[in-house]
mmJSON file of the N, C-alpha and C atoms, coordinates in Angstrom:
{"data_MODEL":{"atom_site":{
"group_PDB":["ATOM","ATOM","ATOM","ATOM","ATOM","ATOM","ATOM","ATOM","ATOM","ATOM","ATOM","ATOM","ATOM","ATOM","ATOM","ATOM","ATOM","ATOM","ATOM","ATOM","ATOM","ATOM","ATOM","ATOM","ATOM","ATOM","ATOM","ATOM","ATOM","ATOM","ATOM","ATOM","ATOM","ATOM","ATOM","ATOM","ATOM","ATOM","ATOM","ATOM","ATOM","ATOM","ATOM","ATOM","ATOM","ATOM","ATOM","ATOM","ATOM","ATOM","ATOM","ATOM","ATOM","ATOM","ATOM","ATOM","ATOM","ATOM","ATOM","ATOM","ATOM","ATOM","ATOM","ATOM","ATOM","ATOM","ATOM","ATOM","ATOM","ATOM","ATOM","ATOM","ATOM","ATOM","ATOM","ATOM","ATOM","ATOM","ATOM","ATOM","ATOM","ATOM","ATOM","ATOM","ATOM","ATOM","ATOM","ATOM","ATOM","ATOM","ATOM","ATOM","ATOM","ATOM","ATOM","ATOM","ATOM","ATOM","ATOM","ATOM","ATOM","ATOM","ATOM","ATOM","ATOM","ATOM","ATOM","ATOM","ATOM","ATOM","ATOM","ATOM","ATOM","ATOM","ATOM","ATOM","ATOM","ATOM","ATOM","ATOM","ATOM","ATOM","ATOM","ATOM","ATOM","ATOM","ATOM","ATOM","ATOM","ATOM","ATOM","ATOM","ATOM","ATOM","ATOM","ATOM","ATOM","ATOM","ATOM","ATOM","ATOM","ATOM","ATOM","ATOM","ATOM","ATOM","ATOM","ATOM","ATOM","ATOM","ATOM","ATOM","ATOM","ATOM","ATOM","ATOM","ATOM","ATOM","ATOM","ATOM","ATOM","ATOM","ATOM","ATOM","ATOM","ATOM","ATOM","ATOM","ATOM","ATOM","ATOM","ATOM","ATOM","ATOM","ATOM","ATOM","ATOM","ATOM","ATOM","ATOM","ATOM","ATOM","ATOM","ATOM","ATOM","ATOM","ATOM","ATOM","ATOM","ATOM","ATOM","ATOM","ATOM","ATOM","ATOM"],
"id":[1,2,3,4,5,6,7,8,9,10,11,12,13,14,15,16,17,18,19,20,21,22,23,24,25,26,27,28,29,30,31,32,33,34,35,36,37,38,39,40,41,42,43,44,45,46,47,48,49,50,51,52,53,54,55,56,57,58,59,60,61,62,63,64,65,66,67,68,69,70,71,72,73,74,75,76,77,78,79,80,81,82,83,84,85,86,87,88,89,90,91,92,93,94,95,96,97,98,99,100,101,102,103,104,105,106,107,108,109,110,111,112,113,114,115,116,117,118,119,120,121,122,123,124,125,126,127,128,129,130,131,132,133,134,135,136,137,138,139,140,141,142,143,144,145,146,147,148,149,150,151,152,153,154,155,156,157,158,159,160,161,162,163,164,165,166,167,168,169,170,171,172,173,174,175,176,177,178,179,180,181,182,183,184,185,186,187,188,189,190,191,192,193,194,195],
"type_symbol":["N","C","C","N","C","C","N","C","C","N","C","C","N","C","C","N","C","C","N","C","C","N","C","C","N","C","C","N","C","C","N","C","C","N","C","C","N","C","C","N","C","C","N","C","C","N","C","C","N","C","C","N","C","C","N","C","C","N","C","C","N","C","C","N","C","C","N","C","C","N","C","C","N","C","C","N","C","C","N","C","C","N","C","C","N","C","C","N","C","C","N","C","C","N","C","C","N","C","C","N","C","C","N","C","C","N","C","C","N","C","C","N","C","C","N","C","C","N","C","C","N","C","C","N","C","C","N","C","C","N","C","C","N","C","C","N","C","C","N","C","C","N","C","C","N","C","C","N","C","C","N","C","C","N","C","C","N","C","C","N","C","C","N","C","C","N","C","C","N","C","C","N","C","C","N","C","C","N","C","C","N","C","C","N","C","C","N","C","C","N","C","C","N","C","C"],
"label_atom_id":["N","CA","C","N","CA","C","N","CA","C","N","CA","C","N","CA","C","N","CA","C","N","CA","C","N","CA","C","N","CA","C","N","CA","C","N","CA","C","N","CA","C","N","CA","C","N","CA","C","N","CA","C","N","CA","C","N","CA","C","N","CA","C","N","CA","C","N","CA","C","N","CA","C","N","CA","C","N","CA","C","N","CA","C","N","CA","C","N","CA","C","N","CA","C","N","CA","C","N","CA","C","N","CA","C","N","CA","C","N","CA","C","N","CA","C","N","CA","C","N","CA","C","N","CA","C","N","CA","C","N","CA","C","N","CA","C","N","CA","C","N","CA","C","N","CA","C","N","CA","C","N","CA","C","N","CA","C","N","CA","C","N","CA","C","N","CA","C","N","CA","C","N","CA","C","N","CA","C","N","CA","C","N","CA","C","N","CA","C","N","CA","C","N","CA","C","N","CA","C","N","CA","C","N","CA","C","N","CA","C","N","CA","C","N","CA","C","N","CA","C","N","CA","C","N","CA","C"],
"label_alt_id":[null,null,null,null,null,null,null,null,null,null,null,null,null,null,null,null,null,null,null,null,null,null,null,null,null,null,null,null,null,null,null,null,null,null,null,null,null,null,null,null,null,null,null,null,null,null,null,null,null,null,null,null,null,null,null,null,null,null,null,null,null,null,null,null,null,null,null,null,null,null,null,null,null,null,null,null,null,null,null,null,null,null,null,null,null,null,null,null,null,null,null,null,null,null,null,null,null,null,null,null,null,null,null,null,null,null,null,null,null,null,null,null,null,null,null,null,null,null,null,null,null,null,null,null,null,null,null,null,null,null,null,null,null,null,null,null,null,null,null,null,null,null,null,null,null,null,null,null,null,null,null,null,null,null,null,null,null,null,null,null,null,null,null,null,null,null,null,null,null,null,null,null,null,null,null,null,null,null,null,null,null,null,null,null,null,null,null,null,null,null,null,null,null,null,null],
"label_comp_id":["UNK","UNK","UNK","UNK","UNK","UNK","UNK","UNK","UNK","UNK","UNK","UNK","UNK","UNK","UNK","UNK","UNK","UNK","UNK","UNK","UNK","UNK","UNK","UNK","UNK","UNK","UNK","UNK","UNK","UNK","UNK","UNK","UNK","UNK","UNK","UNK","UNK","UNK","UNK","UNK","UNK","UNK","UNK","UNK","UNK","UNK","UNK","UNK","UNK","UNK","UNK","UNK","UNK","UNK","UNK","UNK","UNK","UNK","UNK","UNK","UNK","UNK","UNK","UNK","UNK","UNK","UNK","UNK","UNK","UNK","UNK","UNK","UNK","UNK","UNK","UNK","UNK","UNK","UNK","UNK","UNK","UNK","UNK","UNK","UNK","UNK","UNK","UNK","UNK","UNK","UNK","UNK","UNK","UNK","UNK","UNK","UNK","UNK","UNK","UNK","UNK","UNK","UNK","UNK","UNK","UNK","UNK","UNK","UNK","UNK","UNK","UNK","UNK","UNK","UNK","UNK","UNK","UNK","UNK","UNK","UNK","UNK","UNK","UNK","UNK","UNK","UNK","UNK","UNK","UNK","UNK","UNK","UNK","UNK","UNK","UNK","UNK","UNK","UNK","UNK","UNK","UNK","UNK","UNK","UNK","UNK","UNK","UNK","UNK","UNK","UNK","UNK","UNK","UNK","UNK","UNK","UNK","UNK","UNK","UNK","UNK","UNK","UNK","UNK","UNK","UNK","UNK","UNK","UNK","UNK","UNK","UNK","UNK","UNK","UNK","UNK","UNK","UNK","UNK","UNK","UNK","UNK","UNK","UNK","UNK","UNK","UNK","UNK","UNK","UNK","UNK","UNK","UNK","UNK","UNK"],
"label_asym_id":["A","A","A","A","A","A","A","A","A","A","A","A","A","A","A","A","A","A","A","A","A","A","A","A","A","A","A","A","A","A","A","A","A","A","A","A","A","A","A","A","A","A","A","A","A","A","A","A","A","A","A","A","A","A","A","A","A","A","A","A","A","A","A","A","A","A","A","A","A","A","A","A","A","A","A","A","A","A","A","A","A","A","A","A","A","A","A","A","A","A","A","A","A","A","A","A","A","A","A","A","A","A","A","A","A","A","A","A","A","A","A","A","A","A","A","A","A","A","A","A","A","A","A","A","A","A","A","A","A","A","A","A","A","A","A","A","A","A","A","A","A","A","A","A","A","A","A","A","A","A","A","A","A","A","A","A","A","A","A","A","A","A","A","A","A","A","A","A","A","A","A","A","A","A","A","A","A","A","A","A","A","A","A","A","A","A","A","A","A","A","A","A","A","A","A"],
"label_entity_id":["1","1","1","1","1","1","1","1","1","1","1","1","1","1","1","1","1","1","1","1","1","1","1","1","1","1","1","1","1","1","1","1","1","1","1","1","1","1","1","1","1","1","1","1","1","1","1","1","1","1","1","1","1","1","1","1","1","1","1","1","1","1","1","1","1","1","1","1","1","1","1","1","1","1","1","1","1","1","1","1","1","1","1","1","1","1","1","1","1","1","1","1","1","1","1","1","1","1","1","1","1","1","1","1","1","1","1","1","1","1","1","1","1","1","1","1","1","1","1","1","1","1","1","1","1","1","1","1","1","1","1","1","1","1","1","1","1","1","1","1","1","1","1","1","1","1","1","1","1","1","1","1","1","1","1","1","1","1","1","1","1","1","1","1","1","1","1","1","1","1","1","1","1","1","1","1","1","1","1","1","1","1","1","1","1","1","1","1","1","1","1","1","1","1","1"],
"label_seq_id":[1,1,1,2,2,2,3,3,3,4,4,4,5,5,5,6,6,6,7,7,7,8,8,8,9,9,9,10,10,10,11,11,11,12,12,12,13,13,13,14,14,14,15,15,15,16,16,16,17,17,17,18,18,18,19,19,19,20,20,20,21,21,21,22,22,22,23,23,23,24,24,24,25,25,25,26,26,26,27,27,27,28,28,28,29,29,29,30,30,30,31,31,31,32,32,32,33,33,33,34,34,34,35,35,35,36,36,36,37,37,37,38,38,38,39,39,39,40,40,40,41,41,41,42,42,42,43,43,43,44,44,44,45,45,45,46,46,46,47,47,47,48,48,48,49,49,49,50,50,50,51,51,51,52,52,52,53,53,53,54,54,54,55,55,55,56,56,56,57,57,57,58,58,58,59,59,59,60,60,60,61,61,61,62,62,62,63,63,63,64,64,64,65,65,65],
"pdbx_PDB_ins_code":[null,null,null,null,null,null,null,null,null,null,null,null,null,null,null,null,null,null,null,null,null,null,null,null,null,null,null,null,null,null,null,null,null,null,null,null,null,null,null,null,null,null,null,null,null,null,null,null,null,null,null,null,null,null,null,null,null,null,null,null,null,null,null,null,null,null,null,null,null,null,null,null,null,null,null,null,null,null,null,null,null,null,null,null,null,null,null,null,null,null,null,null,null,null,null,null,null,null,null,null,null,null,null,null,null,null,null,null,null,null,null,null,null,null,null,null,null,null,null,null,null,null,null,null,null,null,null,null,null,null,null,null,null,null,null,null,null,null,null,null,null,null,null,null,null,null,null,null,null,null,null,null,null,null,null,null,null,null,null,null,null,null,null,null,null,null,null,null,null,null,null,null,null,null,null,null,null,null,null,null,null,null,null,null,null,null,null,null,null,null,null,null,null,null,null],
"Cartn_x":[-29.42,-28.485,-27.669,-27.612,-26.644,-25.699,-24.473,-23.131,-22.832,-23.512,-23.361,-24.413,-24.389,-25.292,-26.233,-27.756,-27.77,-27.115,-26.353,-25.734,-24.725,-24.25,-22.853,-23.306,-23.93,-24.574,-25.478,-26.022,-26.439,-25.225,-24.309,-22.849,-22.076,-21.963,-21.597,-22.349,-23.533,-24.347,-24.087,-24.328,-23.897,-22.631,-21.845,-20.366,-20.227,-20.561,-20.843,-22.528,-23.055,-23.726,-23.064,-22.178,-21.355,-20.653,-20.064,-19.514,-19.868,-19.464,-20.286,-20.745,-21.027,-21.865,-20.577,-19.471,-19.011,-18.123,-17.584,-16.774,-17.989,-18.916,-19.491,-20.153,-19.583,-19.605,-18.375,-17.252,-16.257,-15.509,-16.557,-16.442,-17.278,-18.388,-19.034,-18.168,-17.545,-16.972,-15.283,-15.285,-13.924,-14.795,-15.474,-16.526,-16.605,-16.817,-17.29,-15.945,-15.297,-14.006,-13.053,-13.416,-12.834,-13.502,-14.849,-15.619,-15.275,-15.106,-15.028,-13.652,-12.531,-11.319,-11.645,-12.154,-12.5,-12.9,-14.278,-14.956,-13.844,-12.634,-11.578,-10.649,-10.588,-9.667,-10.095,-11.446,-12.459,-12.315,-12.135,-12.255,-10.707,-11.096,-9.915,-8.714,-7.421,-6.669,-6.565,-6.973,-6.761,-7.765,-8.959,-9.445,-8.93,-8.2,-7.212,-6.124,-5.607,-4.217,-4.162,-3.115,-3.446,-3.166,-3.496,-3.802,-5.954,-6.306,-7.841,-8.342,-9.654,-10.107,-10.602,-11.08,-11.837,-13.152,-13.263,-15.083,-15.271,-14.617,-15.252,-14.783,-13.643,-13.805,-14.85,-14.972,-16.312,-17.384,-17.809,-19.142,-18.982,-17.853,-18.066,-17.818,-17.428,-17.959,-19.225,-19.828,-21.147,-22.214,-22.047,-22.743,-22.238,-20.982,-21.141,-21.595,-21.529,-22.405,-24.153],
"Cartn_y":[-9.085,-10.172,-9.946,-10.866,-10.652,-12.023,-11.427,-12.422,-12.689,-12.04,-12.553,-13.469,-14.051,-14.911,-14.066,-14.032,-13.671,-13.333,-14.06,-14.674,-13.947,-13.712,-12.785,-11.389,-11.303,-10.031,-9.206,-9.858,-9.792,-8.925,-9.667,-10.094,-8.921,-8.331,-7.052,-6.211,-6.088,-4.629,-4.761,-5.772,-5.671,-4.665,-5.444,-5.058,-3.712,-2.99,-1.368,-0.896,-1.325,-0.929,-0.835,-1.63,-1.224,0.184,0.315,1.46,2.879,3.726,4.858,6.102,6.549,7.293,8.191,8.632,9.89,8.68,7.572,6.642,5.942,6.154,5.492,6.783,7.589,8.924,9.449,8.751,9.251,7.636,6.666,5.836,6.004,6.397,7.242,8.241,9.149,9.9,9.454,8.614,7.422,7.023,6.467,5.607,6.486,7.773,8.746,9.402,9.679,9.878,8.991,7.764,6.539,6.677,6.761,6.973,8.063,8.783,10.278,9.654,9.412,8.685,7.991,7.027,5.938,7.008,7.835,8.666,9.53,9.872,10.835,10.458,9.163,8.208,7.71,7.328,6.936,8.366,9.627,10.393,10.663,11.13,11.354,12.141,11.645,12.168,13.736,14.336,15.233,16.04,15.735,16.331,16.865,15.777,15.565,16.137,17.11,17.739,18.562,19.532,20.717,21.553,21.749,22.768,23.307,21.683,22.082,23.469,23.444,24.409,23.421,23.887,22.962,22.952,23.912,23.778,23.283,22.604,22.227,20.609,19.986,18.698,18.443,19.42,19.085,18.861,19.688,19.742,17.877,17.494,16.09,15.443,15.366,14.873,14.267,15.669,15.735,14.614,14.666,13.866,12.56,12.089,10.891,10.333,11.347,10.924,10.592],
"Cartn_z":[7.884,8.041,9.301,9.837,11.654,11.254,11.48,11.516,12.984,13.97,15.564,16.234,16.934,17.791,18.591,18.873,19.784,21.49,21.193,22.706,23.009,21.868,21.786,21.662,21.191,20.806,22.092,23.304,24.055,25.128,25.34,26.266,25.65,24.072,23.679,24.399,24.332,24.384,25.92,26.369,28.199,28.734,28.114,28.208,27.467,27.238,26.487,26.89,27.542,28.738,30.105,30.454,31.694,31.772,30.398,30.536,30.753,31.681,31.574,30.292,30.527,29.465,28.832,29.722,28.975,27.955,28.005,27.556,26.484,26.502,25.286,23.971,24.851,24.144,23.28,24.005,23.475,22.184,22.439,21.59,20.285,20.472,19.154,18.411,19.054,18.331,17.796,18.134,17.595,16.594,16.726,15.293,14.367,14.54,13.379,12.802,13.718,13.222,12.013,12.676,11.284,10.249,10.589,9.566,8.642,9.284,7.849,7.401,8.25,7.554,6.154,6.61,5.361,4.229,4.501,3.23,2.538,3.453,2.825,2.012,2.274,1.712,-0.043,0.304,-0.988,-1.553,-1.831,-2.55,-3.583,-4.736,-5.516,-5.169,-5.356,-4.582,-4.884,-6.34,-6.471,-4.937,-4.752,-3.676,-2.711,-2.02,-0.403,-0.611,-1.766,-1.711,-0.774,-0.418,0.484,-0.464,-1.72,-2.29,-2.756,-2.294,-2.307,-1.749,-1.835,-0.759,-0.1,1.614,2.216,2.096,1.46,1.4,-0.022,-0.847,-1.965,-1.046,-0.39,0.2,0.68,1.679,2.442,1.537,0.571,-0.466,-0.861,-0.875,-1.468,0.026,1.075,2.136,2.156,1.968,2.768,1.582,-0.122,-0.547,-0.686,0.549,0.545,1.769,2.562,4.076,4.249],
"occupancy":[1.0,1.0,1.0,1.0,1.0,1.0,1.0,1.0,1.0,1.0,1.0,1.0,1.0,1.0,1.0,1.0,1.0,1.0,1.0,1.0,1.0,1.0,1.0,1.0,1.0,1.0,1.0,1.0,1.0,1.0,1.0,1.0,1.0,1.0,1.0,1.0,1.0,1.0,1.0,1.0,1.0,1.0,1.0,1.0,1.0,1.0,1.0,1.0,1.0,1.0,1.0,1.0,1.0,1.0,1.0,1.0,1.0,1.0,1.0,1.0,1.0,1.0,1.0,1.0,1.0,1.0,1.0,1.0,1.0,1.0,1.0,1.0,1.0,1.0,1.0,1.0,1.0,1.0,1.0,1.0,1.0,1.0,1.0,1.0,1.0,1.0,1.0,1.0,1.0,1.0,1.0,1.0,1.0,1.0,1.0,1.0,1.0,1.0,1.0,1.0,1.0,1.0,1.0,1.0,1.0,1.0,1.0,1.0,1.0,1.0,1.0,1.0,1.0,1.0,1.0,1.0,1.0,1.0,1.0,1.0,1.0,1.0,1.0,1.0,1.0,1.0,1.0,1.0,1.0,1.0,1.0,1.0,1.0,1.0,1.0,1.0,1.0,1.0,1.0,1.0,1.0,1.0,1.0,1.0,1.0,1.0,1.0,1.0,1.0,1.0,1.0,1.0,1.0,1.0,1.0,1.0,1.0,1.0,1.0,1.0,1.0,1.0,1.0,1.0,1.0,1.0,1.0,1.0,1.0,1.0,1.0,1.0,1.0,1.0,1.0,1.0,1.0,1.0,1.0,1.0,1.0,1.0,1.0,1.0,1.0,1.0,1.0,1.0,1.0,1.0,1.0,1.0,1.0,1.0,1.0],
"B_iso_or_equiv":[0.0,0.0,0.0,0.0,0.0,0.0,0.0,0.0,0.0,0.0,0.0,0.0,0.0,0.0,0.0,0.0,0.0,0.0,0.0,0.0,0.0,0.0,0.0,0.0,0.0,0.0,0.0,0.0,0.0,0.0,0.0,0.0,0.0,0.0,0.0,0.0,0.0,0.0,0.0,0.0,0.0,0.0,0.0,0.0,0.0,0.0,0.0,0.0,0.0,0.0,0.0,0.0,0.0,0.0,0.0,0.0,0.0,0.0,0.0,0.0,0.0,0.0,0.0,0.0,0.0,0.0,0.0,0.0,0.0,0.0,0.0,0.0,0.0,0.0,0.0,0.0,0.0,0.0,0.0,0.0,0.0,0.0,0.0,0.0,0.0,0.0,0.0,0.0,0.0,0.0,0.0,0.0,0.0,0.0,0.0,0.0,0.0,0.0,0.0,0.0,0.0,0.0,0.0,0.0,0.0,0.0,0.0,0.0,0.0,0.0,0.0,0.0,0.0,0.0,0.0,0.0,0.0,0.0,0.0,0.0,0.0,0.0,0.0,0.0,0.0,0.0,0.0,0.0,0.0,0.0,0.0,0.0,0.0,0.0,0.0,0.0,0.0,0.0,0.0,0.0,0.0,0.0,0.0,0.0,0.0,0.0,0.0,0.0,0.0,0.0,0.0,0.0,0.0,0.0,0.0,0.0,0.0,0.0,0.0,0.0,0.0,0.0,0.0,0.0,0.0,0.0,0.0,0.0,0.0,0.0,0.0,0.0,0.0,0.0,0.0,0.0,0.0,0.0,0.0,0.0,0.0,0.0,0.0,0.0,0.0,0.0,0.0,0.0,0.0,0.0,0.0,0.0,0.0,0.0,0.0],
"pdbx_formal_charge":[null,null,null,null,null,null,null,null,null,null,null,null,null,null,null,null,null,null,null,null,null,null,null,null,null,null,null,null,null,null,null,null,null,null,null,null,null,null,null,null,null,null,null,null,null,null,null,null,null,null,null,null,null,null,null,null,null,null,null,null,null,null,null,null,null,null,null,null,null,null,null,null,null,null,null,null,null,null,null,null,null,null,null,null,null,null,null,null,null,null,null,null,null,null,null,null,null,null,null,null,null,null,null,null,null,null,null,null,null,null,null,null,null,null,null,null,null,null,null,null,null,null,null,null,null,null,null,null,null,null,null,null,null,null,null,null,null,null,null,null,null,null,null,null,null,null,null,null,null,null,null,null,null,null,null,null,null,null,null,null,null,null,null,null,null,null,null,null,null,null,null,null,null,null,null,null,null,null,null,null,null,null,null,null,null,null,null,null,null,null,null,null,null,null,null],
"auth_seq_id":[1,1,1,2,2,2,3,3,3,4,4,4,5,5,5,6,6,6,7,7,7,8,8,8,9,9,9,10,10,10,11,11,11,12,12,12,13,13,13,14,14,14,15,15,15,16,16,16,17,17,17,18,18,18,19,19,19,20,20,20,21,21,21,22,22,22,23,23,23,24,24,24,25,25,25,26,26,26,27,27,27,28,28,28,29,29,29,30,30,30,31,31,31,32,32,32,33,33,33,34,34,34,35,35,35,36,36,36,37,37,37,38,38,38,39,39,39,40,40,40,41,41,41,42,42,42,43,43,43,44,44,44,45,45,45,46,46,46,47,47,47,48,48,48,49,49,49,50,50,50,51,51,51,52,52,52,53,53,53,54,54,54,55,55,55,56,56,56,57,57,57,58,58,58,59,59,59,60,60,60,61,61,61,62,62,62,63,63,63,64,64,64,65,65,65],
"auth_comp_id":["UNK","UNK","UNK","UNK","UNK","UNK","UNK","UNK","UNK","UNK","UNK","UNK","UNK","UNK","UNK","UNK","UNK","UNK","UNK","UNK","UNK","UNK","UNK","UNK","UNK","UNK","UNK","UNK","UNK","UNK","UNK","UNK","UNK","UNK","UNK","UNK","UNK","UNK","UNK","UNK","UNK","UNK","UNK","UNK","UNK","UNK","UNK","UNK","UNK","UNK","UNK","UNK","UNK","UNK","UNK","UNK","UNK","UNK","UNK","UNK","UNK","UNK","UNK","UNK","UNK","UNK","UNK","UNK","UNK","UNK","UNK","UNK","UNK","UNK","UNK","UNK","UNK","UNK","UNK","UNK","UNK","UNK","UNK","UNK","UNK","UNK","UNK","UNK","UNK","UNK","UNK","UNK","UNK","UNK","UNK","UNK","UNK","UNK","UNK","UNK","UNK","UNK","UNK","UNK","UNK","UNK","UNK","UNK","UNK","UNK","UNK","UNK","UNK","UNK","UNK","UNK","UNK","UNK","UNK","UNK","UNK","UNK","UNK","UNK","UNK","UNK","UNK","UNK","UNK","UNK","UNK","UNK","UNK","UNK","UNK","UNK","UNK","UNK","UNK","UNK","UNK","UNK","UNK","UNK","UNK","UNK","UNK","UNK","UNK","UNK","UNK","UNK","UNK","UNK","UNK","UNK","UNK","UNK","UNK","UNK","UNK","UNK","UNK","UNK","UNK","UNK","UNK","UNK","UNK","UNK","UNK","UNK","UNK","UNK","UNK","UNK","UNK","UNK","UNK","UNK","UNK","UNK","UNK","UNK","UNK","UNK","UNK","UNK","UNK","UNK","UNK","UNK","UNK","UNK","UNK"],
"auth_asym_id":["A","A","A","A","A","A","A","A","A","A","A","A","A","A","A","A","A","A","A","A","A","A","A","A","A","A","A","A","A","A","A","A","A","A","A","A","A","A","A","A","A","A","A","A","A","A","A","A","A","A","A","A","A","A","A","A","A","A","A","A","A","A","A","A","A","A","A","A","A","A","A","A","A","A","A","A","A","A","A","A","A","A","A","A","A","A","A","A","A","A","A","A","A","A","A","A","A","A","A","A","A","A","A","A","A","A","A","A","A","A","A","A","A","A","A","A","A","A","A","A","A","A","A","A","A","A","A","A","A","A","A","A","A","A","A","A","A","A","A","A","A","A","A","A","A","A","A","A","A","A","A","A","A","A","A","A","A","A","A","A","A","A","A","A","A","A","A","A","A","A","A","A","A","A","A","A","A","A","A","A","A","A","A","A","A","A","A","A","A","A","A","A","A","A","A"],
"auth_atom_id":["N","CA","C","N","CA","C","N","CA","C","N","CA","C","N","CA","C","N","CA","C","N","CA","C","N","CA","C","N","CA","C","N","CA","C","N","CA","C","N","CA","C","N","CA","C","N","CA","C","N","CA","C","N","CA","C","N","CA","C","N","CA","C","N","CA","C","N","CA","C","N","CA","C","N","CA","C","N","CA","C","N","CA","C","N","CA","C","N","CA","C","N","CA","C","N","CA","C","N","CA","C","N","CA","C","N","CA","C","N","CA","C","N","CA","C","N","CA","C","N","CA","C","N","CA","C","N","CA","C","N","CA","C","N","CA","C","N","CA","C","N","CA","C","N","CA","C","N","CA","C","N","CA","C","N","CA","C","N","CA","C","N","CA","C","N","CA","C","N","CA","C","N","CA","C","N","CA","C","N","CA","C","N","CA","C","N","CA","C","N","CA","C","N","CA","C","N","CA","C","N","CA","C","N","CA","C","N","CA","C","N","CA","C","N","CA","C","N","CA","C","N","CA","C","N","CA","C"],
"pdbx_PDB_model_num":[1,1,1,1,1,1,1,1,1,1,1,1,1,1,1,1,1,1,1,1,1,1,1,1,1,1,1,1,1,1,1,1,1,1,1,1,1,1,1,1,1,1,1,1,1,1,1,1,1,1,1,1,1,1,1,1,1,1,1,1,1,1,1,1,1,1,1,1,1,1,1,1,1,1,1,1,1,1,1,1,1,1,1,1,1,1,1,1,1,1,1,1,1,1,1,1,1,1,1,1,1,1,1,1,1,1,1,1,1,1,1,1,1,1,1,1,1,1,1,1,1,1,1,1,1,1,1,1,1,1,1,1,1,1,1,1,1,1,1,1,1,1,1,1,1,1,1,1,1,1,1,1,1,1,1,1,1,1,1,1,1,1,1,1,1,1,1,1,1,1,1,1,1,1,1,1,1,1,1,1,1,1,1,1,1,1,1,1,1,1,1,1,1,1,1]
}}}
């Protein structure tokens, strides 16, 4: 399913094809960054305390990635 036009969708990838590589690099890692946000957020709060350990967060990270 596509909610964009070709047309628009074309004129995006252009416009983030202009940009150079280290800036569309450092926009991926903005993307992934929100991303794990969101997944940290969706988890029970008991998880996200700072009394967790981090490696049992991560263990549920990772099976929602």
């Amino acid at each position: 399913m596509r909610d964009t036009s070709p047309e628009m969708g074309r004129l995006l990838r252009n416009k983030i094809m202009a940009l150079s590589g280290e800036m569309r690099f450092i926009m991926g890692a903005q993307m992934f960054d929100s991303a794990l946000e969101l997944i940290k957020a969706s988890l029970p709060k008991r998880l996200v305390r700072s009394g967790t350990a981090p490696a049992i967060v991560q263990a549920h990270l990772r099976q929602r990635t």
